[in-house]
C-alpha positions in Angstrom: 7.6 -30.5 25.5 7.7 -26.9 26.3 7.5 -24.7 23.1 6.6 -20.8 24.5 7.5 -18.5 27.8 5.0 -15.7 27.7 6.1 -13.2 30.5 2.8 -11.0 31.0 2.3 -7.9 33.6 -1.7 -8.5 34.1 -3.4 -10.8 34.0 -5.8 -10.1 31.2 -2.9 -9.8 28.9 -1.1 -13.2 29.8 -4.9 -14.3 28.9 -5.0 -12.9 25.7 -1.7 -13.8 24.4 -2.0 -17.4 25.2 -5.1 -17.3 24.0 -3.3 -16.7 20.4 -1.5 -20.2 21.4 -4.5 -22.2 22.0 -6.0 -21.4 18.9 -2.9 -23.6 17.6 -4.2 -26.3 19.9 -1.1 -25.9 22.4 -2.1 -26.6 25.4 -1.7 -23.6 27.6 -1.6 -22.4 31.1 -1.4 -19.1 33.0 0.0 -18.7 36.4 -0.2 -16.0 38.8 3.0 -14.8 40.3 5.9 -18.1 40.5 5.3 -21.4 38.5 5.1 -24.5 40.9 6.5 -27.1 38.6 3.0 -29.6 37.2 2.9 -33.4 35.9 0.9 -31.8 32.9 1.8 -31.4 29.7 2.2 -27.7 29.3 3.8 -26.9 25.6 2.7 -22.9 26.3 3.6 -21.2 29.5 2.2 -17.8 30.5 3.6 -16.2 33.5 1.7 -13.3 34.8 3.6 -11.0 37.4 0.5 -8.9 37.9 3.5 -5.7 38.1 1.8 -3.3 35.6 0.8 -0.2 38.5 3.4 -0.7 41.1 7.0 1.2 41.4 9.7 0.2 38.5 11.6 -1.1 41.1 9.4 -3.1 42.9 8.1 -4.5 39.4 11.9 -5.5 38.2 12.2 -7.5 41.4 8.7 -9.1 41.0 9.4 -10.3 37.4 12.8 -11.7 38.2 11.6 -13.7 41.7 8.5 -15.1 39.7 10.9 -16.2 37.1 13.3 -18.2 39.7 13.2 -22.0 38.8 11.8 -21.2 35.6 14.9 -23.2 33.1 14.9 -20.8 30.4 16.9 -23.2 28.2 13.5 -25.6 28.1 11.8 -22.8 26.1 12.7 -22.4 22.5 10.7 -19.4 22.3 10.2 -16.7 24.8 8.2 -13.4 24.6 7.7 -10.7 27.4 3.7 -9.8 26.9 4.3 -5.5 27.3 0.8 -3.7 26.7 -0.7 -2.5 23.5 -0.6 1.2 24.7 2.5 1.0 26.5 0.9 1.1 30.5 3.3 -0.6 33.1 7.2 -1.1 33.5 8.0 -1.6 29.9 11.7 -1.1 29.5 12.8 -2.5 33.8 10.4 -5.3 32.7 12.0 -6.4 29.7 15.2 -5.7 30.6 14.7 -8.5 33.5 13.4 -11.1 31.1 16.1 -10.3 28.4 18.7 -11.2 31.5 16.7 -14.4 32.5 17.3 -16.1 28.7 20.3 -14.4 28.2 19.1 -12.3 24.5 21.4 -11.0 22.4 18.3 -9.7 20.0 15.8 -7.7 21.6 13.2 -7.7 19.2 10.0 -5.3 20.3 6.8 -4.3 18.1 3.4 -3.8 20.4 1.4 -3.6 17.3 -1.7 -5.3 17.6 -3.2 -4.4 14.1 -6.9 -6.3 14.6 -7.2 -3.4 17.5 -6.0 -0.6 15.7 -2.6 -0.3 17.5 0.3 -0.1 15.1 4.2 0.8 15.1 5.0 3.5 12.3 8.3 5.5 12.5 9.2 3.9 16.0 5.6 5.5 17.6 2.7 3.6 18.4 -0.2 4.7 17.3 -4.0 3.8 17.8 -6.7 3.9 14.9 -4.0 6.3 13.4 -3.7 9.0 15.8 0.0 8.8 18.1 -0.9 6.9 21.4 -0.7 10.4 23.8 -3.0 11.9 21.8 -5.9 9.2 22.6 -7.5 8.4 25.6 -5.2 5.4 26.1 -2.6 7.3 26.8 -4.0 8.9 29.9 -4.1 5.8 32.3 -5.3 7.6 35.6 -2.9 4.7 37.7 0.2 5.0 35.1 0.1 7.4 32.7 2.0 7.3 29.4 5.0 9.5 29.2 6.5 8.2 25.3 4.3 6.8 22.6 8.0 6.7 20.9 9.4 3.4 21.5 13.0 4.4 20.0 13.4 7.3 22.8 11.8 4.9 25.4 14.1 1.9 25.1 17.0 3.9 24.7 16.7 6.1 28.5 19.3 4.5 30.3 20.0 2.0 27.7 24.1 1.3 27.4 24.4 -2.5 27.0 22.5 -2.6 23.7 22.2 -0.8 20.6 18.4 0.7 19.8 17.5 0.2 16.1 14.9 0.9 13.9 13.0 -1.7 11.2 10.6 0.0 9.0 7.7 -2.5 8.0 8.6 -5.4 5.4 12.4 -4.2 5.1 15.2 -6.8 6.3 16.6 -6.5 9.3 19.3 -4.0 9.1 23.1 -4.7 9.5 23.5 -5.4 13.6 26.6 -5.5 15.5 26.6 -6.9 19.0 23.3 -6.6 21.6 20.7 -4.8 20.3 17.1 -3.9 20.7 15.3 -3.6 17.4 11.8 -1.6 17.2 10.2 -2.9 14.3 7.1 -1.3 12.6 4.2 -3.1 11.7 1.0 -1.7 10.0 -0.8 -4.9 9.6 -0.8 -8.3 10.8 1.2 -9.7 7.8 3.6 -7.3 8.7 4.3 -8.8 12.1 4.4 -12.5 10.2 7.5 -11.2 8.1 9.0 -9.8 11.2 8.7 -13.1 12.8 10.0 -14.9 9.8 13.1 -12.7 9.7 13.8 -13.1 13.1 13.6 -17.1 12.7 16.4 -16.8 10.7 18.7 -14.9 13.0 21.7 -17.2 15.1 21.2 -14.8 18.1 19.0 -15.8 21.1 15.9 -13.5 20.6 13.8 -12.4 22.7 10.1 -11.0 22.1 8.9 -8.0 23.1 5.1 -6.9 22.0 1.1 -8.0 22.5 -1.3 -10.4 21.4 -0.3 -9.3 17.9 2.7 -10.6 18.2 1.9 -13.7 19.8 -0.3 -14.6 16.9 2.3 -14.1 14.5 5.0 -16.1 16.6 2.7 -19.3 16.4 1.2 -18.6 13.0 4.7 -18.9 11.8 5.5 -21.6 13.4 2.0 -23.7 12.7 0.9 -22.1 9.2 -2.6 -22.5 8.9 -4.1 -23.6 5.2 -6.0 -20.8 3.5 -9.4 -20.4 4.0 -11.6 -19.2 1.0 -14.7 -16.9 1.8 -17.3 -15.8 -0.9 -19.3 -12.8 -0.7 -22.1 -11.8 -2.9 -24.6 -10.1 0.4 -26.0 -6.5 -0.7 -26.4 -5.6 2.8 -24.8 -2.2 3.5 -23.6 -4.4 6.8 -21.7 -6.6 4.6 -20.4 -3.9 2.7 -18.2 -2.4 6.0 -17.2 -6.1 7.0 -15.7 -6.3 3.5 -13.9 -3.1 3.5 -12.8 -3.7 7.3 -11.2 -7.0 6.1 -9.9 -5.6 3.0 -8.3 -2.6 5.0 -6.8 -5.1 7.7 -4.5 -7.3 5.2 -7.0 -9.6 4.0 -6.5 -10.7 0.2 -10.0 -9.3 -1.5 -10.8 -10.4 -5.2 -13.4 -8.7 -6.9 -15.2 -10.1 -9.5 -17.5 -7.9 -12.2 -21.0 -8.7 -11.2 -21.8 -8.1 -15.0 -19.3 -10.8 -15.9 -21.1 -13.2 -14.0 -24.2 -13.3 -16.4 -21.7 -14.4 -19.5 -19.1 -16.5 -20.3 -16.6 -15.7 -17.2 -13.1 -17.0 -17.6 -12.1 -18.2 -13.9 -8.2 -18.8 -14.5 -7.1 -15.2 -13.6 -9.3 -15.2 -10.7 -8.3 -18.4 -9.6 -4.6 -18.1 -10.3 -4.4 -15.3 -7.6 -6.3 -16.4 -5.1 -4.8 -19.8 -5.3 -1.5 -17.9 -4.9 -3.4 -16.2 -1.8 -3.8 -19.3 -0.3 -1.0 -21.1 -0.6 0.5 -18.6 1.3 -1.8 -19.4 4.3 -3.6 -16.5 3.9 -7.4 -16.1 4.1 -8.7 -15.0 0.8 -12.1 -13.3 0.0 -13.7 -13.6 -3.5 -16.2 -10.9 -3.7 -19.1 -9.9 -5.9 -18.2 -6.3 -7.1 -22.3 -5.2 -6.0 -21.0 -6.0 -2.7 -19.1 -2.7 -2.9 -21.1 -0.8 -5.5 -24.6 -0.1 -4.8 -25.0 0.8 -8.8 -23.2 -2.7 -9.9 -26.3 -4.5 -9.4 -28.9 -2.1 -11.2 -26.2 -2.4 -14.3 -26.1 -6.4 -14.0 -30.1 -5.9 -14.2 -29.9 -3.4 -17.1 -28.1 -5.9 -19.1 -29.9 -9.1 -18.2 -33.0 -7.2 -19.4 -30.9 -6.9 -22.8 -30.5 -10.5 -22.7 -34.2 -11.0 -22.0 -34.0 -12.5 -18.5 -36.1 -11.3 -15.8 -34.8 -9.9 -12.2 -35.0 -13.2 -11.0 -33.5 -14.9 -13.5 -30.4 -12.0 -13.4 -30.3 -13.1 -9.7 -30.1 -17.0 -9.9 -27.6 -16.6 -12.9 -25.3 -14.7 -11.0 -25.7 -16.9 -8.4 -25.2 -20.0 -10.4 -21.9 -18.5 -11.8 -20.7 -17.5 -8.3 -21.5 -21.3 -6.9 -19.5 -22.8 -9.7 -16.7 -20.2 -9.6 -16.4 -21.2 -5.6 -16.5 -24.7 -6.7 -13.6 -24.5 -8.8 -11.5 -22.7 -6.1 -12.6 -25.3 -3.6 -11.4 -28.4 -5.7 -8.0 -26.6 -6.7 -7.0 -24.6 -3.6 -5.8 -26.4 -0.3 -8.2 -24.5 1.8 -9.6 -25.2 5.8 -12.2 -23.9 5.6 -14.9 -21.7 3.8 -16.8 -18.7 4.8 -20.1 -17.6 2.8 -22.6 -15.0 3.1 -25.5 -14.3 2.3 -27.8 -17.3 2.1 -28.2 -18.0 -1.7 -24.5 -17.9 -2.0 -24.1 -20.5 0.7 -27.3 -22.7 -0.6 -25.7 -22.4 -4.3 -22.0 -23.3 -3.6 -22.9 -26.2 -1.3 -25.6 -27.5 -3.7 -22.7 -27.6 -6.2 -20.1 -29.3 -3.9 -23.2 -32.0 -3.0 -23.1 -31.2 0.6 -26.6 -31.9 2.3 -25.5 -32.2 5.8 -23.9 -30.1 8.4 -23.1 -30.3 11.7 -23.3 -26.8 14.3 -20.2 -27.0 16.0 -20.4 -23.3 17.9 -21.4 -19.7 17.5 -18.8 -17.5 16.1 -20.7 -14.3 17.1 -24.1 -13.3 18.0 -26.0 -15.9 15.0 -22.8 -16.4 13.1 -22.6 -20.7 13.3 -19.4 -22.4 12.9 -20.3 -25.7 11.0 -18.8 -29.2 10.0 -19.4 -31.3 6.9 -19.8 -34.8 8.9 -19.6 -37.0 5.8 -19.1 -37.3 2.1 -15.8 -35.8 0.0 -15.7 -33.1 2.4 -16.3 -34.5 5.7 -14.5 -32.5 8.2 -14.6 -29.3 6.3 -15.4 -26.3 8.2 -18.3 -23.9 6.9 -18.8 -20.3 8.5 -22.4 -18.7 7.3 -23.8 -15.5 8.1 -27.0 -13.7 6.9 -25.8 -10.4 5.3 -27.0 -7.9 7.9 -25.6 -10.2 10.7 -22.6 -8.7 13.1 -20.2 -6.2 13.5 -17.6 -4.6 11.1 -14.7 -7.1 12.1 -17.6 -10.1 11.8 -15.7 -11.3 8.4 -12.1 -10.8 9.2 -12.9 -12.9 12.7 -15.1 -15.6 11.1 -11.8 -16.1 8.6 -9.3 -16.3 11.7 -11.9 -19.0 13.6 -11.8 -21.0 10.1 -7.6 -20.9 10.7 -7.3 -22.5 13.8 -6.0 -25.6 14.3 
């Protein structure tokens, strides 16, 4: 049964956007230029019209003959892929797909938050600075003219009304066609826009990137949490914390000093079970992660308490591994992430696993793994020495736990 029309203008993008379907185990296919009806099961359909650096004209022609014998009612859900920094026929392009399915509710937000690209005000932006004053804004082929997505939807634009959402507000009062331009600063963001838009009685169509995409089917196919615990001093470790933390993703620290007493879990584990129900990935972190100093002070009081370095070390790590026990056997979780390698010895020494099967590599050394048998058999396991990969290493071993 068909689920999504994805209407992209390269072919890289329509890639990219389905990909965000896969990862929810629909099968997908791209095709280049018209669709030639297939025997196959196809629940996610992604039309690329390769129109991004040819005339507006020419393009809005392209988009509607590749869409001929395309039955727009079979598709619940369609989206019209635009780029992240607003290259191509944007507004003829849309306008052509929002005629093929008939929207009433244009909704449009290119944010792509995991790439830096967000909607603020009605502007794009990338990595905080306004799209025309980056490099991306500069296409040599097409160059941007409007990073503002309010003044660029409205040129020429009589049939609908051009309205602005500010991030996590409800959709304001709408009368009639409009096109909404929704902000979004991070990925959750886009999930709530999504949600809202689920609820409307209008026939929507979708206007953004690969963001968007993901949140479409995220919504749709909610993922259970995935729980990752951090207790790597590595410096490298440090800035794939903080990248994850800045990008949306729920961060609990613990006291590394509490870990060499009596530590009371519930408040920990009360929020990030709360995390997690929510399908959201949640990180349980040791506070030395972030603070150099934290560690030196755990040691200052462990020799108070008469324990050597070592000792201070497998304490803490003991009271870690039985802290990501706890969260294991009360939070619905996919999967678990843990770095470095006495965290990940501990914890699975406590939840008896012995065996582990190497599915993939996430990244350069990274391992995707699978508990084959036992209580946990099926699990999945992401583990990655502390100094291992790049700053979005963490936030992308979390999203590989999610899929389906």
């Amino acid at each position: 049964m068909h689920q999504y029309l994805i209407v992209a203008d390269d072919f890289t993008g329509a890639n990219d956007s389905g990909l965000q379907l896969r990862r929810k185990g629909l099968s997908t296919h791209v095709t280049i230029g018209k669709y030639t009806r297939s025997e196959k099961t196809i629940e996610a359909l992604v039309l690329d019209t390769e129109s991004r650096n040819i005339d507006e004209k020419e393009a809005s022609v392209l988009v509607r003959s590749t869409l001929e014998g395309v039955d727009a009612e079979s598709f619940p859900i369609v989206m019209k892929k635009i780029d992240s920094t607003l290259r191509g026929n944007l507004c003829a392009e849309v306008m052509e797909v929002a005629a093929f399915c008939a929207a009433e509710l244009i909704i449009v937000s290119p944010a792509f938050p995991d790439q830096g690209r967000t909607v603020e005000g009605g502007r794009l932006f990338v990595h905080g600075k306004p799209l025309l004053e980056t490099e991306h804004g500069k296409d040599p082929r097409k160059p941007v003219e409007e990073d503002n997505l309010l003044t660029l939807f409205s040129k020429g634009q009589s049939v609908y009304a051009v309205v602005l959402q500010e991030a996590g507000a409800a959709f304001p009062a709408l009368e009639g066609k409009a096109i909404l331009v929704c902000d979004a600063r991070t990925q959750e963001d886009l999930y709530n826009l999504v949600r809202l838009a689920r609820k409307r009685e209008e026939k929507v169509l979708y206007v953004g990137s690969a963001g968007l995409a993901d949140a479409l089917c995220n919504v749709q196919y909610p993922s259970r949490g995935v729980l990752g615990m951090v207790a790597s001093l590595s410096e490298v470790t440090r800035n794939q914390v903080r990248y994850a933390k800045e990008h949306g993703i729920f961060t609990e620290v613990v006291e590394v000093e509490s870990l060499l007493g009596e530590v009371d879990p519930y408040p920990i584990i009360k929020r990030v079970k709360e995390a997690i129900s929510q399908s959201k990935p949640a990180l349980v972190v040791v506070s030395s992660v972030l603070d150099e100093s934290a560690f030196s002070r755990s040691l200052e009081e462990g020799s108070k308490r008469g324990l050597s370095s070592d000792a201070v070390a497998a304490t803490i790590r003991d009271s870690f591994s039985l802290m990501g026990k706890a969260l294991v056997e009360q939070c619905e979780i996919s999967g678990l992430f843990l770095t470095g390698g006495d965290t990940a010895f501990g914890l699975l020494e406590v939840l008896g696993i012995h065996e582990v099967e190497i599915i993939r590599e996430v990244q350069g050394g990274i391992p995707l793994l699978e508990v084959p048998t036992g209580g946990y058999a099926s699990m999945r396991i992401v583990t990655k020495a502390g100094a291992f990969g790049n700053d979005q290493a963490i936030a992308y071993s979390l999203r590989v736990l999610q899929e389906r």
